[in-house]
C-alpha positions, -999 to +999 in steps of 0.1 A: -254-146-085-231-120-077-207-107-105-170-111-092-146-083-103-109-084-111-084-064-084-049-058-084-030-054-051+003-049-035+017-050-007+037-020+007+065-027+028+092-009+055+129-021+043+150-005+064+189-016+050+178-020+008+209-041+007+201-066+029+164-072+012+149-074+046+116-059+053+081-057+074+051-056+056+032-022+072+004-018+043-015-031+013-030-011-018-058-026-036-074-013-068-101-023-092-116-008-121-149-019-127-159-003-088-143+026-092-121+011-060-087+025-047-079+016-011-047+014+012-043-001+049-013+009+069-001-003+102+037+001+115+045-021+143+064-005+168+075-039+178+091-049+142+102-020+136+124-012+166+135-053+163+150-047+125+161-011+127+161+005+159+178+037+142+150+045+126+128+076+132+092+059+139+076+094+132+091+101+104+083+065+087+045+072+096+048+103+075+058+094+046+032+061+049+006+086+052+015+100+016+000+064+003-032+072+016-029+106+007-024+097-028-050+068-028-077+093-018-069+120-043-078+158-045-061+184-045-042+181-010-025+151-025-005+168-048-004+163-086-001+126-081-032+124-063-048+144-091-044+115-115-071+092-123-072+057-101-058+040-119-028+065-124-026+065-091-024+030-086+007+025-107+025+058-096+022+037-059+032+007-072+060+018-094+096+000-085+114+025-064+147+016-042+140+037-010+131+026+022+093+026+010+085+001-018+056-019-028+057-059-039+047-068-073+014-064-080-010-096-074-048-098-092-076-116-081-117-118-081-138-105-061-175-092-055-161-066-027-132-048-029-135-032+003-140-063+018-107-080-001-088-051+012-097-059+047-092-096+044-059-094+025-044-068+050-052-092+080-034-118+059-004-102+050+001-071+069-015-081+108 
């Protein structure tokens, strides 16, 4: 029997006008302890975006969404953020922040492959 491991995740989302609380989910971070696990999945579709806010810069947005994964990977090209231990990491990404940027609350769950979860979640929420 394989042992099942508890994960946190979020789901990190575009929202263009913060006022109007509408938003496209465009990633998902997943962490969990026990394997050592810290993973992010990004896609921006072209599509939503241009149907919700048109005046945004596409490029730009793809940027800054790179910084999760920056950060989620670590070393030193990530900054001093991305120096911090997973699990620092983890909650500096998922911290409440009112930009354009911001991540859901953070869900747990079981699971014997991380990896896996990520790739399954992200088709469920993000795709």
């Amino acid at each position: 029997m394989q042992t099942k491991y508890l994960y946190e995740y979020a789901v990190i989302r575009l929202v263009p006008k913060v006022e109007r609380e509408e938003f496209i989910n465009v990633g998902l971070i997943l962490y969990c302890a026990k394997q050592k696990f810290l993973g992010v999945k990004i896609q921006l579709s072209s599509t939503k975006l241009h149907c919700l806010a048109p005046e945004l810069e596409e490029a730009e947005i793809k940027i800054n969404l790179s910084s999760f994964e920056k950060i989620a990977h670590g070393g030193i090209n990530a900054g001093p953020i991305g120096q911090l231990d997973l699990a620092g990491r983890f909650r500096w990404l998922t911290a409440t922040r009112s930009t354009i940027l911001q991540c859901s609350k953070v869900h747990s769950g079981l699971s014997d492959n991380p990896a896996q979860c990520l790739d399954r979640l992200f088709s469920e929420m993000v795709l």
